[in-house]
Every structure is written in C-alpha cells, then in structure tokens.
LOBA-500545 format. One record per residue (C-alpha): residue number from 1; z, y, x. Coordinates in steps of 0.1 Angstrom, whole numbers, padded with zeros to 4 digits. Each point is the difference from the previous one (the first is absolute). Layout:
<pts>
pt pos:NUM, zz:Z, yy:Y, xx:X
...
</pts>
This chain:
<pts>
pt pos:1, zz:-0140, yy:0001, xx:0117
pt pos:2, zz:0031, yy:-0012, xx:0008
pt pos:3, zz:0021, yy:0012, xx:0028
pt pos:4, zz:0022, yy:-0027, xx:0022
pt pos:5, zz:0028, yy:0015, xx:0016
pt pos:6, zz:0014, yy:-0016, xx:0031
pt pos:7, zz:0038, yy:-0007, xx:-0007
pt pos:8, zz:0027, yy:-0009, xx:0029
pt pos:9, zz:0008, yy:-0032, xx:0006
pt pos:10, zz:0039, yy:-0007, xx:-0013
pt pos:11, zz:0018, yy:-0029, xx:0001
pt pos:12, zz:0006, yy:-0014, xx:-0034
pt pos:13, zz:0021, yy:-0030, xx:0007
pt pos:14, zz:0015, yy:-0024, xx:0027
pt pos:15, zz:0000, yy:0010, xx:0036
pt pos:16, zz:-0036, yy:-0002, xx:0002
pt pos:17, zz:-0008, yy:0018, xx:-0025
pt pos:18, zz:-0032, yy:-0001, xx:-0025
pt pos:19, zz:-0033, yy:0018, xx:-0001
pt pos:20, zz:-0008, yy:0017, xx:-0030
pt pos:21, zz:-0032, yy:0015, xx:-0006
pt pos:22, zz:-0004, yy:0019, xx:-0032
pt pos:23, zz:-0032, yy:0019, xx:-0018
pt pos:24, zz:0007, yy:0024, xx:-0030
pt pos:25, zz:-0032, yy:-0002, xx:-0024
pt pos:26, zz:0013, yy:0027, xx:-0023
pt pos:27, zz:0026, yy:0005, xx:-0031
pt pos:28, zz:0026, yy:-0028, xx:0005
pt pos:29, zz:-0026, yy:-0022, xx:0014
pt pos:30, zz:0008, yy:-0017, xx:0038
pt pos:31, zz:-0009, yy:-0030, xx:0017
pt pos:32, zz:0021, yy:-0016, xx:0034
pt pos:33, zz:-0007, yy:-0021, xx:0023
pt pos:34, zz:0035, yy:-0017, xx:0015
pt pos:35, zz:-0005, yy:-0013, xx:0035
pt pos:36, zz:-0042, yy:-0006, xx:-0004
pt pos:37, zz:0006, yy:-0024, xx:-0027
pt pos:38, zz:0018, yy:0003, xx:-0033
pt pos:39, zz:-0023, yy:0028, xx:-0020
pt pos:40, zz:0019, yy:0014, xx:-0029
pt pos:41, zz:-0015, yy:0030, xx:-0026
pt pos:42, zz:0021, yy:0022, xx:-0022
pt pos:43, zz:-0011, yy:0013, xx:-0038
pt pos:44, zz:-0037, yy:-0004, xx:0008
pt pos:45, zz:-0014, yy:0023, xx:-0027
pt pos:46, zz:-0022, yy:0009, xx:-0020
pt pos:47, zz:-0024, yy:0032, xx:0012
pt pos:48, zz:-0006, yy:0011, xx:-0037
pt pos:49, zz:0036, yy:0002, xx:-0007
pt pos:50, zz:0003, yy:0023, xx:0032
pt pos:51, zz:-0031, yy:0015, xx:0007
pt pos:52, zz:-0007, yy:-0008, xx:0031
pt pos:53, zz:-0026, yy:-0009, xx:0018
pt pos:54, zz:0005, yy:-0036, xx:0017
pt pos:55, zz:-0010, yy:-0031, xx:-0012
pt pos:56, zz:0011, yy:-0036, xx:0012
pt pos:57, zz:-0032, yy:-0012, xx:0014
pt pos:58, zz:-0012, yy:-0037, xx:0009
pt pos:59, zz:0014, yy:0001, xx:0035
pt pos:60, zz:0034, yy:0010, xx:-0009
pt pos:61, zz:0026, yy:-0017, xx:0021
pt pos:62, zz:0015, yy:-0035, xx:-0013
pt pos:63, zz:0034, yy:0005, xx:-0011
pt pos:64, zz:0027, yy:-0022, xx:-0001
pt pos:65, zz:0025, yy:0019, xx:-0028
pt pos:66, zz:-0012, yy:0025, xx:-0020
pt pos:67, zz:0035, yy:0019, xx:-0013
pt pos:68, zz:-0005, yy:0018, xx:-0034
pt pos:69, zz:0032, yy:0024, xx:-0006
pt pos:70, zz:-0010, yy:0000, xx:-0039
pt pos:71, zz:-0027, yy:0000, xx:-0023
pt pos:72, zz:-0018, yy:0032, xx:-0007
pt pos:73, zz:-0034, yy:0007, xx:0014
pt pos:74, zz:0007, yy:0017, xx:0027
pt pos:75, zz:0022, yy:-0026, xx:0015
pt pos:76, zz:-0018, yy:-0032, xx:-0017
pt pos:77, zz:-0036, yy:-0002, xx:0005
pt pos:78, zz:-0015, yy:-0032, xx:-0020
pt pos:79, zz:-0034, yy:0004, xx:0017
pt pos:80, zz:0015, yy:-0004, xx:0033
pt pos:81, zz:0021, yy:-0031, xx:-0008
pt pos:82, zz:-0034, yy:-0015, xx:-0019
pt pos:83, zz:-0023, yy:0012, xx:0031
pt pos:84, zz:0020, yy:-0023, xx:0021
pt pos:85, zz:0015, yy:-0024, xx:-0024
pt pos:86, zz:0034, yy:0007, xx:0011
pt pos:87, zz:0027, yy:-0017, xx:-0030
pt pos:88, zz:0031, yy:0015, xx:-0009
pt pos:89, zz:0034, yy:-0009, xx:0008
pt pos:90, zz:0027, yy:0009, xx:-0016
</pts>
C-alpha cells in the first residue's frame, strides 16, 4: 500500500504562488498535480525491473506529461505508455 504524505504548501512562483501536490509511487517514480490541473508522472516503471509490488491499474489518474529521464526499465516502462496509449516525444 502506498503511503501519501501531506507536504506544506510553498509558493512556487509569482506572488500568488502555485499548489503542488505530489505522490511518490516508489524507485524514481512520482506523479504532480500543479494547481488541480496539469498532472505530470516521472520514469513510470516497470515492477519486474524493481521488484516491487505496484501496478498501474485501470483507474490510474490521466496524465498530461509523462517525463522519462532515460531509457532503462526502471525509468521506461513500455506497458505503461501502451496501457494508456501515451506517444513519445522527443
């Protein structure tokens, strides 16, 4: 199970500042949510190249960029981007 840890609120740019949520799923993977809208994910991977025990079910959140820091397994997992036909751009 994964565990969500509240974070402080900082101000991340202009006056007003931004909200930031962010969740850590494990190894380098984390998705953020800026201001309740733009949803991005980092190095979704792959849990046989980790060993761990989460898996990207239907109901996973839409996201908006998914940011891959290079390709090796654990930082590049093809089943994810095929799950929800997400297309590369380089």
């Amino acid at each position: 199970m994964l565990k969500i840890r509240k974070i402080q609120k900082k101000s991340v740019g202009g006056e007003k500042g931004a909200e930031v949520k962010i969740v850590w799923f494990g190894h380098a993977t984390f998705f953020a949510k800026l201001d309740n809208k733009t949803t991005i994910l980092f190095d979704p991977y792959d849990k046989n190249a980790c060993g761990s025990s989460f898996t990207y079910s239907d109901n996973f959140p839409k996201c908006d960029i998914v940011l891959i820091s290079h390709n090796h397994r654990d930082h590049s997992f093809r089943d994810f981007k095929k799950k929800f036909g997400y297309q590369p751009v380089i």
